[in-house]
C-alpha positions as CSV (number, residue, x, y, z in Angstrom):
1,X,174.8,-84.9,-34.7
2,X,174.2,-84.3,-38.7
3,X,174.5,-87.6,-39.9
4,X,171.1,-88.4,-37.7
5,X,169.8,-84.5,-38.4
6,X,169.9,-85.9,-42.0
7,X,168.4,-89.2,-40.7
8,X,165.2,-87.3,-39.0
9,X,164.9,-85.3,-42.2
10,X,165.2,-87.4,-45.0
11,X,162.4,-90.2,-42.7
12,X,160.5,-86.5,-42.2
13,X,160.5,-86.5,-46.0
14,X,159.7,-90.0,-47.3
15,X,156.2,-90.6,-45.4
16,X,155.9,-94.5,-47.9
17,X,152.6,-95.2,-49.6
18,X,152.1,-99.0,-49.1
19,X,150.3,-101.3,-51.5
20,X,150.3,-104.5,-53.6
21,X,152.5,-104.4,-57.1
22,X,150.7,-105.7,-60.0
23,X,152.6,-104.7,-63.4
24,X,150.8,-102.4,-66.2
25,X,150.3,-98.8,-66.6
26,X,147.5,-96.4,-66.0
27,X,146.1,-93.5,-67.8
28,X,146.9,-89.8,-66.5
29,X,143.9,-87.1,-66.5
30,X,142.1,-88.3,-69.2
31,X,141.0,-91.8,-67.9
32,X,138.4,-90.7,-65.7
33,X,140.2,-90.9,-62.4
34,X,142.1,-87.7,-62.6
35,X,140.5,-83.8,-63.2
36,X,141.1,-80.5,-63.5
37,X,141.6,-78.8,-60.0
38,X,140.9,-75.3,-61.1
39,X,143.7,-72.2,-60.9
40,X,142.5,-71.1,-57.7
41,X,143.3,-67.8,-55.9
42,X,146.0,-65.6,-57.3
43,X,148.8,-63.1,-55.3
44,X,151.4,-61.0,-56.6
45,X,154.3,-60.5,-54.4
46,X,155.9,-56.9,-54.9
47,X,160.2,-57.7,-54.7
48,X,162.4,-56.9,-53.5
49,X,162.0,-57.3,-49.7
50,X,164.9,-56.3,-46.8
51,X,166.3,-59.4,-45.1
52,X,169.5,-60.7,-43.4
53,X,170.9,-61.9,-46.7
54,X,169.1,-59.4,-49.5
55,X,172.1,-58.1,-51.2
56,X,175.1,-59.4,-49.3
57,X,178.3,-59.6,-51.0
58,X,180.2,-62.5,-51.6
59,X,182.3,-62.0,-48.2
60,X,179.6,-63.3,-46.5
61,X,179.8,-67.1,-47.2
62,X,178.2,-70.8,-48.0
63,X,175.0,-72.8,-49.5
64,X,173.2,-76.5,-50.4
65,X,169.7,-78.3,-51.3
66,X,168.3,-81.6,-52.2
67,X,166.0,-82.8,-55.2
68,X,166.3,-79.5,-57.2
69,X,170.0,-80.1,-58.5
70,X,168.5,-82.7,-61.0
71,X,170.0,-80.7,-63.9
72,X,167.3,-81.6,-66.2
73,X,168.1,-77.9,-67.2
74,X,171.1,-77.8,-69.8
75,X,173.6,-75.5,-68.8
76,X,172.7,-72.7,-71.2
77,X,169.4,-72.9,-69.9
78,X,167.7,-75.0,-72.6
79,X,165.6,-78.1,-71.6
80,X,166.4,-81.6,-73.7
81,X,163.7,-83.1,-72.2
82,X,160.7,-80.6,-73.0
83,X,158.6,-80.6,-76.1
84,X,158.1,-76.8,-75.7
85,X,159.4,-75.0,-78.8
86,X,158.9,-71.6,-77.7
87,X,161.5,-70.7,-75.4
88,X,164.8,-71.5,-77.4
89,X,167.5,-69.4,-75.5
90,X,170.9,-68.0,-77.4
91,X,174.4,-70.7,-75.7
92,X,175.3,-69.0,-73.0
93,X,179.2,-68.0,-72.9
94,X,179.8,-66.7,-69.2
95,X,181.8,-68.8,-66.7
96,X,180.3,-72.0,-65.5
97,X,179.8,-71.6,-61.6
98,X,178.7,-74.9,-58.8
99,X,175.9,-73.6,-56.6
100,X,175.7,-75.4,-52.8
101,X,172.4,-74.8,-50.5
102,X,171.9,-75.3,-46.8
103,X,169.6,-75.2,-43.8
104,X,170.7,-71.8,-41.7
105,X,170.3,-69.8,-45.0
106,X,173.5,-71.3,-46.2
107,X,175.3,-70.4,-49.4
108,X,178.3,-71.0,-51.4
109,X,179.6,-71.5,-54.7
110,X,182.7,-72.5,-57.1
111,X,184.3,-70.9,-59.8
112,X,186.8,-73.3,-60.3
113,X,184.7,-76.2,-61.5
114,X,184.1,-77.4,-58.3
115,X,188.2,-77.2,-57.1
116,X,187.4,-75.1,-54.6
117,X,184.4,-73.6,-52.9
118,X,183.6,-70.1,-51.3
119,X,181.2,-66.6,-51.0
120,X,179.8,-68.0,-48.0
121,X,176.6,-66.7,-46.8
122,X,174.7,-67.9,-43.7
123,X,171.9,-66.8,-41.2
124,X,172.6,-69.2,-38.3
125,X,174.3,-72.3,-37.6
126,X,171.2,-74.2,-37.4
127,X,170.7,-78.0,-39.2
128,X,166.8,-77.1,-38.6
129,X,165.0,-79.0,-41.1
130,X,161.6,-77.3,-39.8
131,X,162.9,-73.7,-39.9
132,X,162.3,-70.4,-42.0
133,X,166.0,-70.7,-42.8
134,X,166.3,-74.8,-43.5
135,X,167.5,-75.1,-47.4
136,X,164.5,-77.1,-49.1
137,X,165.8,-76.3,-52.9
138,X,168.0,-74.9,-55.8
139,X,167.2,-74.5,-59.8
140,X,169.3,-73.1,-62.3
141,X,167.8,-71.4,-65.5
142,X,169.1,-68.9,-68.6
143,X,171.8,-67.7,-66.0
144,X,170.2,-67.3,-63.2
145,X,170.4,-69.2,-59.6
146,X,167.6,-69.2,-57.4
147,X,167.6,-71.0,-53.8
148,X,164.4,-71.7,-51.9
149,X,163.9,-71.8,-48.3
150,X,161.7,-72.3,-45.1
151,X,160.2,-75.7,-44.3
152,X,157.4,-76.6,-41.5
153,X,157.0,-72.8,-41.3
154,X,154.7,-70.0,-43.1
155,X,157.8,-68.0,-43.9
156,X,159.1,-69.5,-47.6
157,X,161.5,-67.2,-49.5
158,X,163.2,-67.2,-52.5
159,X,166.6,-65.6,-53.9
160,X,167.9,-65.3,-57.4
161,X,172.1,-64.6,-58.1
162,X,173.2,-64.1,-61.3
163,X,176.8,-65.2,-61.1
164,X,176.7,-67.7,-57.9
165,X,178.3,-64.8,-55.3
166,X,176.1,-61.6,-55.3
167,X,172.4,-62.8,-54.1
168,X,169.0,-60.9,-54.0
169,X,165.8,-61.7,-52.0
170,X,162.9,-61.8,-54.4
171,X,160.4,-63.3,-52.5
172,X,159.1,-64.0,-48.6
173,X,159.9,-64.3,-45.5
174,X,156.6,-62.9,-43.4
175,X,154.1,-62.2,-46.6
176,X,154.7,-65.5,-48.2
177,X,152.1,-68.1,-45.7
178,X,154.1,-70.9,-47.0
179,X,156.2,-73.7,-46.4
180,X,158.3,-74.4,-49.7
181,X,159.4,-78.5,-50.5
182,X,160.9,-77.7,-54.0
183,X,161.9,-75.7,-57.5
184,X,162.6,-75.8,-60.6
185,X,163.1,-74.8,-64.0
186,X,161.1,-75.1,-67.4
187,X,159.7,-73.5,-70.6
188,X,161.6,-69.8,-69.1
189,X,159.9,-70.0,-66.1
190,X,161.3,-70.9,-62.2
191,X,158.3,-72.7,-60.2
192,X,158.5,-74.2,-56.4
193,X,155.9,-75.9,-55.0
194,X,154.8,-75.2,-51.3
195,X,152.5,-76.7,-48.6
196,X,149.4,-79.2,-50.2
197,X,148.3,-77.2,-53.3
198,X,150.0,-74.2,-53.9
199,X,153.1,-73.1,-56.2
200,X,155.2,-70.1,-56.3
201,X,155.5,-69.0,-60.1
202,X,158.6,-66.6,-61.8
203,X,158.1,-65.2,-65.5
204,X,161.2,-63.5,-65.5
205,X,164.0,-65.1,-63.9
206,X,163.1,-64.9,-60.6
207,X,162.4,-61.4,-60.5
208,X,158.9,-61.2,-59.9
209,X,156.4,-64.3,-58.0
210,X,152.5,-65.1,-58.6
211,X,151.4,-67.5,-56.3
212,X,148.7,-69.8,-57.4
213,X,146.4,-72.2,-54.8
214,X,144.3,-74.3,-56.3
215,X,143.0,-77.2,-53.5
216,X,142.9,-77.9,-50.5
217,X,144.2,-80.4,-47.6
218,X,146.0,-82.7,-50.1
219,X,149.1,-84.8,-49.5
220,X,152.3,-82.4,-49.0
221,X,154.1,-82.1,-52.6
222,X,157.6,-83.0,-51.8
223,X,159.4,-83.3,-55.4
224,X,159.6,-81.4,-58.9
225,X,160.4,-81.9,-62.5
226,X,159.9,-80.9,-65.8
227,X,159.5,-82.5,-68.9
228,X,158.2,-82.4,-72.4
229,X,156.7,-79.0,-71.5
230,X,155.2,-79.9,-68.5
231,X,156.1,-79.2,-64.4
232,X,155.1,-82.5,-62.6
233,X,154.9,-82.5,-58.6
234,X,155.5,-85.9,-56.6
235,X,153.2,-86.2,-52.5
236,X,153.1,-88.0,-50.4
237,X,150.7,-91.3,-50.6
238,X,151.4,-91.2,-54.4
239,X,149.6,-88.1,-55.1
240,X,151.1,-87.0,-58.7
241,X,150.1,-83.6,-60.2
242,X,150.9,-81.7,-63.4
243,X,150.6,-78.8,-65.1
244,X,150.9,-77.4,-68.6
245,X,150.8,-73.9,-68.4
246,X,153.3,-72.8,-66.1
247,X,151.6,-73.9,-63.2
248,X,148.5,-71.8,-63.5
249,X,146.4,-74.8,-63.5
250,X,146.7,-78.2,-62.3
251,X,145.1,-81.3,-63.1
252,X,145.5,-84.9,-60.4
253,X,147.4,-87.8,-62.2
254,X,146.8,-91.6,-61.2
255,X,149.7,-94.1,-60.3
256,X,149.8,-98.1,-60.3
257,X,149.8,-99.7,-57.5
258,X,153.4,-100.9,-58.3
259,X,154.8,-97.3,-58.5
260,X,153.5,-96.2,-55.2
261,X,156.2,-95.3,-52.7
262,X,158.9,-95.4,-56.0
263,X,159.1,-91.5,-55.6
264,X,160.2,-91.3,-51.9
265,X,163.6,-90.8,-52.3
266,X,164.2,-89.1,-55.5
267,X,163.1,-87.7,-59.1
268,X,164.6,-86.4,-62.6
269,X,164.2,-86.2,-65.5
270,X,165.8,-86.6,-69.3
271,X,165.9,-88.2,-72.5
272,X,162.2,-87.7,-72.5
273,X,162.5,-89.9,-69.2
274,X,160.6,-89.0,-65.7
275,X,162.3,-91.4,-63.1
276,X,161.6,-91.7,-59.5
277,X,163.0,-94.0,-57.3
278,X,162.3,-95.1,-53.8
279,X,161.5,-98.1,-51.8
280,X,160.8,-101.6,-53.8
281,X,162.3,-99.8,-57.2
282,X,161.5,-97.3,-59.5
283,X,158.8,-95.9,-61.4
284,X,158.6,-94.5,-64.9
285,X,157.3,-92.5,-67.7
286,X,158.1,-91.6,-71.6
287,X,155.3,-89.5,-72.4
288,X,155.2,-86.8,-69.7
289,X,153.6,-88.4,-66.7
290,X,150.3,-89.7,-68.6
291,X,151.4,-93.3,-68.4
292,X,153.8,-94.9,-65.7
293,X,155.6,-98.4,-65.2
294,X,157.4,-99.5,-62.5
295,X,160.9,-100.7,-63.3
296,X,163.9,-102.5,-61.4
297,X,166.3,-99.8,-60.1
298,X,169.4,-100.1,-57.3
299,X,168.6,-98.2,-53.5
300,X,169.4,-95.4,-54.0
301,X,169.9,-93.6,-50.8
302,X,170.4,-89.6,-52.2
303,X,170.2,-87.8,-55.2
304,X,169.7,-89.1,-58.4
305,X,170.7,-86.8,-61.2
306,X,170.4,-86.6,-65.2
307,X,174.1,-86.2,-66.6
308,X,173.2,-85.3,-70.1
309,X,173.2,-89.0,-70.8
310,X,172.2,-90.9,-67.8
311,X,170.9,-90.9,-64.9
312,X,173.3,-91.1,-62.2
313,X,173.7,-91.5,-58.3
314,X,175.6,-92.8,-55.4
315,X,175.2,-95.6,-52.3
316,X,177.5,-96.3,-49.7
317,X,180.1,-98.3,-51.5
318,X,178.8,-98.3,-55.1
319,X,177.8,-95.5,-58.2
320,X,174.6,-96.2,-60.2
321,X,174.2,-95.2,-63.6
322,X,171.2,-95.7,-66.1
323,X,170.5,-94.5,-70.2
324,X,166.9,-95.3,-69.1
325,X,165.9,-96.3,-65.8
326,X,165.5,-99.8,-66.6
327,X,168.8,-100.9,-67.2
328,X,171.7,-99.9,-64.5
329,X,175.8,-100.8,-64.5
330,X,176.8,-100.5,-60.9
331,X,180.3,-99.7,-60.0
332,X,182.2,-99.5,-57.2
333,X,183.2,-95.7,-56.0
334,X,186.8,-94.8,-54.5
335,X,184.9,-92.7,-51.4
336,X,185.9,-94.5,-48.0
337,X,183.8,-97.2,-46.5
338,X,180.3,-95.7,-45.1
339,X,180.8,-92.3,-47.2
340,X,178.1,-91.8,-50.2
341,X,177.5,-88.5,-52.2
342,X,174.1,-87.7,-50.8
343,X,173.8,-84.1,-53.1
344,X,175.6,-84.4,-56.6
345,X,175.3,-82.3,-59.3
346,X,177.6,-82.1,-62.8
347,X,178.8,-79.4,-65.3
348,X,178.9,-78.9,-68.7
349,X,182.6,-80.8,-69.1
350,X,181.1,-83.4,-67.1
351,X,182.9,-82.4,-63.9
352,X,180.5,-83.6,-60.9
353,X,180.5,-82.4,-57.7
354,X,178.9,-83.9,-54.0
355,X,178.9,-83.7,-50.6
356,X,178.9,-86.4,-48.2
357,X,176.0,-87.5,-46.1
358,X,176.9,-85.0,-43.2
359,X,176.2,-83.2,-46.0
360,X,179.2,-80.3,-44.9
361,X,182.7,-82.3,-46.5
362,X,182.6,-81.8,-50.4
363,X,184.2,-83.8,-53.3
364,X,184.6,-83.6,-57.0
365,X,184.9,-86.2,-59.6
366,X,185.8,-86.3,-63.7
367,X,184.2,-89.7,-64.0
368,X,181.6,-90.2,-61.2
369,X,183.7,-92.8,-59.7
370,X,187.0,-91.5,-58.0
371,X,186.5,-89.0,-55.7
372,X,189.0,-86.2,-54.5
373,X,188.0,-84.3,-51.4
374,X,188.3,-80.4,-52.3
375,X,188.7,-76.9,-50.4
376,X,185.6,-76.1,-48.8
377,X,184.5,-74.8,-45.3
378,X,182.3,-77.3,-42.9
379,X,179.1,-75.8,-41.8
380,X,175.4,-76.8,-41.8
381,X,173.6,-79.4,-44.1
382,X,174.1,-78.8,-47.9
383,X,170.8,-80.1,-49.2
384,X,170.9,-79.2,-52.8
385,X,173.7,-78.4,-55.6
386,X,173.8,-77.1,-59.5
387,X,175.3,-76.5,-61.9
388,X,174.8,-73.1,-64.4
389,X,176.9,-71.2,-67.2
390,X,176.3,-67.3,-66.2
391,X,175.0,-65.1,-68.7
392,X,177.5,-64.0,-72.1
393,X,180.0,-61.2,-70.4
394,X,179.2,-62.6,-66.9
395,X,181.8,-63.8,-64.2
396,X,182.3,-65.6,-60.9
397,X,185.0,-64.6,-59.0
């Protein structure tokens, strides 16, 4: 049954650090209790590799992920919340294309802001969450779509699409010795984290992969962001790491006790914001990750997103919506009684899209509120979406 598929997983996920709540913040790696864990060994993966899905066309069909849709990522590829001036990409005019991932390789995409959804492509009809083919994650950056995959399994893999329908196998399955939990995008690069201490690194739009390892039997990174030019990776037991250089080093940050287990469900970022949420509240930062408060936030049960000028997400009856993850308006949502959005993601014309918490019926909203059920095959659990403009000259059809 899906609904407790999801159940198994998402309790799989949030393993909750317990502890007593004082208020106050704490210093990152410079106050002594954090250091500099050292870059580690280095492998290059050569790309492309053959698989079942390395370059099927769009008759194939279907796709979803969770925490990666946070589109902290405009949608020409730019990042409001990063403090990086180097990479300053050119608007990108292509058409704007919804991105679903899924466990059994799953695939799909909309070129209709999120009207209707299609290009299927699959492996198997497995939910697996512990699988080589179980979706773990989706990021979007400068035009490009790349979808992460294999959890509880060495066999992690990676595949970029430039236009949502066409997709190619960059990295994994057999050479990879990793089980991926998440990706992102920042500062031009696409990084997912894997396993304890280890993260899978792309220069060039997911073309190429350098992986880095630099410890050793950590807590399992679960979650990724990145903001004000850094990529910041949320564990289990409130293990918190960062890095400043694309992920070629990494360096331990420290939590309060009051923000421990506030990352278990979810995590974005925006408006120079990082916000996780979990049990007991939330937890916060405005200066990268070096300092963190915990602050009053709904239960969330799914995804929490960053619109562009909020952070935003859904509960069984009720939306949530926050300029800075202190301070929420809750409002009821038109979805039937015991149906939430548990993946969301929005677009450009603020358009947002979800599925439910089968995660396999889809719906799309104008105003995050009413909900419309759209055109779109059922199948395995959709665990993550985005939302990307293709490149100028670029189309989705």
């Amino acid at each position: 049954m899906k609904f407790q598929s999801l159940l198994l997983t998402f309790a799989c996920y949030c393993t909750v650090a317990c502890g007593v709540q004082p208020k106050g913040e704490v210093q990152g790696p410079d106050d002594g209790q954090g250091g500099d864990l050292g870059q580690g060994g280095e492998a290059v993966v050569d790309p492309p590799l053959d698989s079942p899905l390395g370059g099927m066309s769009a008759d194939a069909r279907e796709s979803g992920s969770r925490d990666a849709a946070t589109p902290e990522i405009k949608p020409d590829g730019s990042n409001p919340t990063s403090s990086n001036q180097d990479a300053q990409p050119v608007a990108l005019q292509g058409d704007g294309v919804f991105v679903a991932v899924g466990h059994g390789g799953r695939r799909l995409s909309s070129c209709d802001d999120g009207a209707t959804w299609s290009h299927e492509v699959k492996v198997n009809d497995s939910d697996a969450d512990h699988a080589t083919w179980s979706g773990m994650g989706l990021a979007y950056g400068h035009g490009v779509f790349v979808a992460l995959y294999g959890w509880g399994v060495p066999t992690a893999s990676l595949f970029r699409s430039e236009d949502g329908v066409a997709w190619q196998q960059t990295f994994g399955v057999s050479q990879t010795g990793s089980t991926a939990t998440s990706i992102t995008f920042g500062d031009g690069a696409f990084l997912a984290v894997a396993d304890r201490s280890k993260a899978h690194i792309s220069n060039d739009l997911g073309m190429n992969w350098k992986t880095v390892q630099w410890g050793g039997d950590a807590p399992v990174l679960r979650r990724l962001v990145y903001a004000k030019g850094k990529f910041i990776a949320f564990g289990d037991n409130g293990r918190v790491v960062v890095s400043s250089d694309r992920g070629a080093t990494w360096k331990n940050l420290s939590l309060p006790q009051g923000c421990l287990g506030r990352f278990d469900t979810a995590v974005a970022a925006g408006n120079d914001f990082i916000l996780g949420v979990g049990r007991g509240g939330g937890c916060r930062s405005d200066d990268g990750g070096t300092t963190w408060i915990p602050v009053t936030a709904p239960n969330i049960p799914g995804t929490m997103i960053w619109t562009g000028h909020d952070f935003y997400a859904t509960g069984l009856r009720e939306s949530y919506r926050s300029p800075d993850g202190a301070t929420w308006v809750t409002q009821k949502h038109s979805l039937e009684q015991n149906t939430w959005v548990s993946s969301v993601a929005v677009s450009d014309k603020g358009t947002f899209v979800g599925v439910d918490e089968n995660g396999d019926r889809f719906f799309r909203s104008v105003d995050g509120r009413v909900w419309k059920r759209v055109v779109a095959s059922t199948g395995t659990i959709i665990t993550a979406l985005a939302f990307g403009r293709l490149q100028t000259g670029k189309v989705c059809k």
